[in-house]
C-alpha positions in Angstrom: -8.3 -2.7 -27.4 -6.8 -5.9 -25.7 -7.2 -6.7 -22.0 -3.6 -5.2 -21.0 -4.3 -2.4 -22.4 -6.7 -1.3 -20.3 -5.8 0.1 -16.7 -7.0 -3.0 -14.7 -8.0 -2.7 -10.7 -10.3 -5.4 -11.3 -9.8 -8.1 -9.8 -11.0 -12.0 -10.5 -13.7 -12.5 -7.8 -15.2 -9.3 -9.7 -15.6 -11.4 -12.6 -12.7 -9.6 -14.5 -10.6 -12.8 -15.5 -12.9 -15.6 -16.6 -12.3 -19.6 -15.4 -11.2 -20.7 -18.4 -11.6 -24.5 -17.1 -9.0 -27.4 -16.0 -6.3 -27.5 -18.3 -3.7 -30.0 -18.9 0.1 -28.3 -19.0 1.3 -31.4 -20.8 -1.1 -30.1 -23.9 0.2 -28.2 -26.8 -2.1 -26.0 -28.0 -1.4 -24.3 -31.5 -4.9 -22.7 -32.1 -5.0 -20.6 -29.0 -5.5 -16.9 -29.8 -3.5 -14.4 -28.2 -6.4 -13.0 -26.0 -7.3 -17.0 -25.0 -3.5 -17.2 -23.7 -2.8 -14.4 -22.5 -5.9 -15.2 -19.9 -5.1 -18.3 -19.0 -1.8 -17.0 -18.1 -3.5 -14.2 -16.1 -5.5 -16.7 -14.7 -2.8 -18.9 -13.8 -0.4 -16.3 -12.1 -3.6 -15.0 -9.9 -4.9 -18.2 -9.0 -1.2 -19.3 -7.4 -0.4 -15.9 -6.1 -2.0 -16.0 -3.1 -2.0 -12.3 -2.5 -3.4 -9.3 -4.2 0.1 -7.3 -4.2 3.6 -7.7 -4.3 5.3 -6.1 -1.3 6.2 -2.6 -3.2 2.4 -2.4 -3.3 2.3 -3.3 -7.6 -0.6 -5.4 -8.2 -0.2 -8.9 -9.2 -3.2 -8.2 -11.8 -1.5 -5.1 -13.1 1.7 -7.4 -13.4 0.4 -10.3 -15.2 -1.2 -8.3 -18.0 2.1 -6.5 -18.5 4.3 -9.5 -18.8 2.0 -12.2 -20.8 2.9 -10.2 -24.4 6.6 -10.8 -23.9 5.5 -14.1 -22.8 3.0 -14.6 -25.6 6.0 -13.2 -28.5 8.8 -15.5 -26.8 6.6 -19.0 -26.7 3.2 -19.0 -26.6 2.2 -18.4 -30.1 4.3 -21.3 -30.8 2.5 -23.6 -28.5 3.8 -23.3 -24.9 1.0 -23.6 -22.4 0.2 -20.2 -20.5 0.2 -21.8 -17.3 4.0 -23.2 -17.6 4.7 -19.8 -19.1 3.3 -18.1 -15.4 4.8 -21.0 -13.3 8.1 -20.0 -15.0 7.8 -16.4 -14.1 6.9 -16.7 -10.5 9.4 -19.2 -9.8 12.0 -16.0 -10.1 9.6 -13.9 -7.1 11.4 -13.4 -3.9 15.0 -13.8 -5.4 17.1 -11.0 -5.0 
């Protein structure tokens, strides 16, 4: 089963996402697996979120798991970098 599969009220300081270390943005990684990006991105989009939940009361967690396939199919497995992939996303919250 992968990680957004399964219904996730963890949260990080419960040990749920792992650090997956300091990565560069600027480097193109082709190897990553699925399950390696799709962390980072998690990672990525909790670590800048700042907050827990989005103001309908949808957690951030529950949110980042759903998007980072459509994410993963549209660029990652080609070599964009999670993290860009996240900052892209959030730049889009609040507008409406």
């Amino acid at each position: 089963q992968k990680p957004w599969q399964i219904a996730p009220p963890y949260r990080r300081s419960l040990g749920y996402i792992p650090r997956t270390g300091n990565h560069s943005l600027h480097h193109r990684r082709t190897d990553m697996d699925e399950d390696e990006w799709i962390k980072r991105f998690v990672t990525r989009m909790i670590d800048r979120a700042g907050r827990d939940h989005f103001d309908d009361g949808t957690l951030i967690l529950d949110y980042a798991y759903e998007t980072a396939p459509t994410y993963w199919e549209d660029g990652g497995q080609d070599g964009e970098e999670p993290e860009k992939c996240a900052d892209d996303d959030m730049s889009y919250w609040g507008e409406e």
